[in-house]
C-alpha positions as CSV (number, residue, x, y, z in Angstrom):
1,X,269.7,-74.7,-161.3
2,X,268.0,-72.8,-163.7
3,X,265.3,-75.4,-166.2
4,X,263.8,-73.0,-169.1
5,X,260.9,-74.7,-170.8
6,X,260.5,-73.3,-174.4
7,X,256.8,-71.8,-174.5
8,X,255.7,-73.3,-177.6
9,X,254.4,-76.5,-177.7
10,X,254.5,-77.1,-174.3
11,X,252.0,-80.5,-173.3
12,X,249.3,-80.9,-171.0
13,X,249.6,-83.6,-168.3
14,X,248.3,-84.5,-165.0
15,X,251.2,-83.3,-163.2
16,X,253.3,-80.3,-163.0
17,X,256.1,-80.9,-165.9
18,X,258.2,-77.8,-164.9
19,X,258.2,-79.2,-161.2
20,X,258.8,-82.7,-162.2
21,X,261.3,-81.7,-164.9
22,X,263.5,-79.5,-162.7
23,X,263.3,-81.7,-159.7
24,X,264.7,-84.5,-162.2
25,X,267.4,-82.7,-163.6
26,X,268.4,-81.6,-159.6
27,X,268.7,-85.3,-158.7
28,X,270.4,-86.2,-161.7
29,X,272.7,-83.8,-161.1
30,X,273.7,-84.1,-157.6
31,X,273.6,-88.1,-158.0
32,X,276.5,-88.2,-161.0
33,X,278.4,-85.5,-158.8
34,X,277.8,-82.4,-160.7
35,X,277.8,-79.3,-157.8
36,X,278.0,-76.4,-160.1
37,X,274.8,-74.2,-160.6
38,X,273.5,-75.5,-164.3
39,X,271.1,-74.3,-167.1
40,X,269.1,-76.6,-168.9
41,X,266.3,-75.9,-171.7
42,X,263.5,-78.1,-172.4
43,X,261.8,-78.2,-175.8
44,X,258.5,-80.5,-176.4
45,X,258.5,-81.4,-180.4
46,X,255.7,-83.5,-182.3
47,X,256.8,-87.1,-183.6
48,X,257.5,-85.9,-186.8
49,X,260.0,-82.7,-185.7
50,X,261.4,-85.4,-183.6
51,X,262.5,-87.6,-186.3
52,X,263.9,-84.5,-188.4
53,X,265.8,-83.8,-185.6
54,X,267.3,-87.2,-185.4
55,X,267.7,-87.8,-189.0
56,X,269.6,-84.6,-189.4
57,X,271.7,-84.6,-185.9
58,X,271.9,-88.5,-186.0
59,X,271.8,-89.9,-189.1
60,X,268.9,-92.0,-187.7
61,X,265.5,-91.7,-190.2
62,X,263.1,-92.6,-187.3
63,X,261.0,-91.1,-184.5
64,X,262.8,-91.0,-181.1
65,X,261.4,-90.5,-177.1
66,X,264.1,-87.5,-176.5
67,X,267.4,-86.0,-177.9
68,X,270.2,-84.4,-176.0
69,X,272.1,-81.5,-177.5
70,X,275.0,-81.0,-175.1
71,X,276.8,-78.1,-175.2
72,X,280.0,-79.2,-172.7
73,X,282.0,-82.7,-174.0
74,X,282.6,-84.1,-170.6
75,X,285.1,-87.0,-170.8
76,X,285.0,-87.9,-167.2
77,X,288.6,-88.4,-166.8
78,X,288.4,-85.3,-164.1
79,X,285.8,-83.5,-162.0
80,X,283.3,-81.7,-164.0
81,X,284.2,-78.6,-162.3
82,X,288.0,-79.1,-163.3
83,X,287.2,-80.0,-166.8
84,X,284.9,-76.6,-166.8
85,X,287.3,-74.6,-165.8
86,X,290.3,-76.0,-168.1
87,X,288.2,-76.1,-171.2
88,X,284.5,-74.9,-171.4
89,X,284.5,-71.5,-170.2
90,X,282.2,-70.4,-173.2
91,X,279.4,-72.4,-171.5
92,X,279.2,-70.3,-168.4
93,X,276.6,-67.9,-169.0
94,X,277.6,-65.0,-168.1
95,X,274.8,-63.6,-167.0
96,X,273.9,-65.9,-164.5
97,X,277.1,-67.5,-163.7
98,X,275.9,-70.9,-164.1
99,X,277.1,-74.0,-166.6
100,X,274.8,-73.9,-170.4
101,X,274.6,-77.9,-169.8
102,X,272.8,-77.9,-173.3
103,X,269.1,-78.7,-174.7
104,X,266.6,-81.7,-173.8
105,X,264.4,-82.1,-176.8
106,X,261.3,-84.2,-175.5
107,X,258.6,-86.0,-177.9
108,X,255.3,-85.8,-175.7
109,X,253.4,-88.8,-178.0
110,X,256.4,-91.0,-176.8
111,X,256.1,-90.1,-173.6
112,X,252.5,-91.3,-173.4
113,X,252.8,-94.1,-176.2
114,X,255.9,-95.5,-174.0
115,X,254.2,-94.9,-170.6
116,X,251.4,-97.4,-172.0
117,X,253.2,-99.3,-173.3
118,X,255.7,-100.0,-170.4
119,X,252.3,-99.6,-168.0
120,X,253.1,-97.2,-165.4
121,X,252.4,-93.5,-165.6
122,X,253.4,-90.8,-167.9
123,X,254.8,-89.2,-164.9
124,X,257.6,-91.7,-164.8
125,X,258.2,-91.9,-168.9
126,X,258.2,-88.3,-168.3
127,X,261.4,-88.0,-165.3
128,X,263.0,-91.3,-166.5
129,X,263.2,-89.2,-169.9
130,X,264.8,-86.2,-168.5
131,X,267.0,-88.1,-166.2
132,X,268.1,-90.2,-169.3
133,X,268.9,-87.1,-171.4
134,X,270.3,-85.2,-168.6
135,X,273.0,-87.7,-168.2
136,X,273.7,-87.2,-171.7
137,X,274.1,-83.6,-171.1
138,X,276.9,-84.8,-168.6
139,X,278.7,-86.8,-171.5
140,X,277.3,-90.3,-170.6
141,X,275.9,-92.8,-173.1
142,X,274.7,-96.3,-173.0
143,X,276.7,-97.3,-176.5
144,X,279.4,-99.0,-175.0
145,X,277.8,-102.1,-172.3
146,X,280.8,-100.6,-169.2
147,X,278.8,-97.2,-169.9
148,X,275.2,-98.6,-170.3
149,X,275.6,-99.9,-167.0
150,X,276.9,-97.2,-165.2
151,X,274.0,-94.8,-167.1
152,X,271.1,-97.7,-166.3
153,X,272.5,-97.6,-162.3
154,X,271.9,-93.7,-162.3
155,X,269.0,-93.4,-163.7
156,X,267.8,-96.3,-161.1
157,X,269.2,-94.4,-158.4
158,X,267.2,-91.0,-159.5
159,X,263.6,-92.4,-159.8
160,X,264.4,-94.3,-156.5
161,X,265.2,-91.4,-155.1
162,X,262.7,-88.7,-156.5
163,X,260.0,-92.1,-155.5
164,X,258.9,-92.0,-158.8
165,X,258.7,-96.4,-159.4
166,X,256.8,-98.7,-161.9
């Protein structure tokens, strides 16, 4: 699994975000069954880049924790390496080999805003984030309540098992 972190921007904290980050993503990965090598780019924006972003990709005028820009539409009707091979070969990278999952756009104030406000640490806004926006990479989404629950018992699963709690 290959995690590139765009350069600019890029937030202090009192723990390792590239390890936390990638070891996030891993979990998510191999906990909603995805066992193909992936890519995944991580981009830290401002509040106010945030809520361009989302205004302009979402139609939503307001400032949001994270956006996912996926680059595979997963439908989860098959295996995600069956539905790879049948219709997304443009997002292998053909360098490497490995599935272009897509792009994890991360506001750091909302990460330590929320943290606060939820009282536990900015760590664990930080990996719930990415595990929450990875899962959207994979196609899943909380819209629907069936899907909400399914996305709110992964993301449970991950922090259990990267032992990263309230």
């Amino acid at each position: 699994m290959t995690l590139i972190i765009q350069d600019e921007n890029v937030p202090e904290f009192d723990f390792d975000i590239f390890e936390t980050a990638e070891s996030t993503v891993k979990k998510t990965l191999l906990i909603a069954g995805f066992d193909m090598e992936a890519e995944v780019s991580l981009s830290f924006v401002s509040s106010e880049e945030i809520r361009e972003l989302n205004k302009d990709y979402r139609g939503v005028d307001s400032v949001t924790d994270v956006l996912s820009f996926p680059l595979v539409g997963f439908d989860h009707s098959r295996p995600f390496a069956e539905f790879i091979s049948e219709n997304e070969t443009d997002s292998i990278n053909p360098d490497t080999g490995e599935v272009v999952l897509g792009d994890i756009v991360l506001c750091e104030e909302k990460v330590r805003s929320q943290a606060k406000d939820y009282g536990h640490s900015e760590k664990r806004e930080f990996a719930f984030l990415i595990c929450h926006s990875t899962l959207h990479l994979l196609g899943y989404d909380h819209i629907v309540d069936e899907e909400r629950l399914v996305m709110e018992e992964m993301q449970k699963k991950v922090m259990e098992a990267l032992s990263i709690n309230r």
